[in-house]
Structure formats: structure tokens, C-alpha cells
C-alpha positions, 0 to 999 in steps of 0.5 A, spaced: 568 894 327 564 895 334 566 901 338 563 901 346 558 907 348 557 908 355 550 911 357 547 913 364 541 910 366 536 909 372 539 903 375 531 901 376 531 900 368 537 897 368 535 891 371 528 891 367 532 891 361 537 885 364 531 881 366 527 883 359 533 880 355 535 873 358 528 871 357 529 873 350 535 869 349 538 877 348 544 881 350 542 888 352 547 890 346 544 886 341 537 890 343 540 897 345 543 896 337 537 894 334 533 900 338 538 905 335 537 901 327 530 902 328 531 911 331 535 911 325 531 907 319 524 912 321 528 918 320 530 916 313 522 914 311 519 920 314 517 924 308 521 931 307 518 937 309 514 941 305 
């Protein structure tokens, strides 16, 4: 189940980031999903504190 999260960012990046996904054939959800997945599996691998 998907639910919706609404972010405030400078209007400036979200052209950038519309335009970056068409070319690559890519929702701005499909890269905003995968971006969190990759912030979440690096606190995962980082070793404990000592």
C-alpha cells in the first residue's frame, strides 16, 4: 500500500528533477522512492558505534 507525502522544495529543483526523470523514462516518485531505499539501506550498513 502506497501512501502520499507532500514535500516543499524550491520550484527551481523541481523542474530540474521533472526534466532529469522524463529523459529517464522515470516518475519523480519512482526516483524520490529509490533515493529514501538507498538513505535507509546506508543506515543499516553503517557499523555500530564503538
Amino acid at each position: 500500500m502506497n501512501t502520499k507525502l507532500t514535500i516543499l522544495i524550491p520550484k527551481e529543483l523541481h523542474i530540474a528533477v521533472k526534466v532529469k526523470a522524463a529523459k529517464e523514462d522515470k516518475t519523480v516518485s519512482e526516483i524520490v522512492r529509490g533515493l529514501l531505499q538507498e538513505w535507509l539501506k546506508e543506515e543499516k550498513e553503517k557499523p555500530p558505534p564503538k
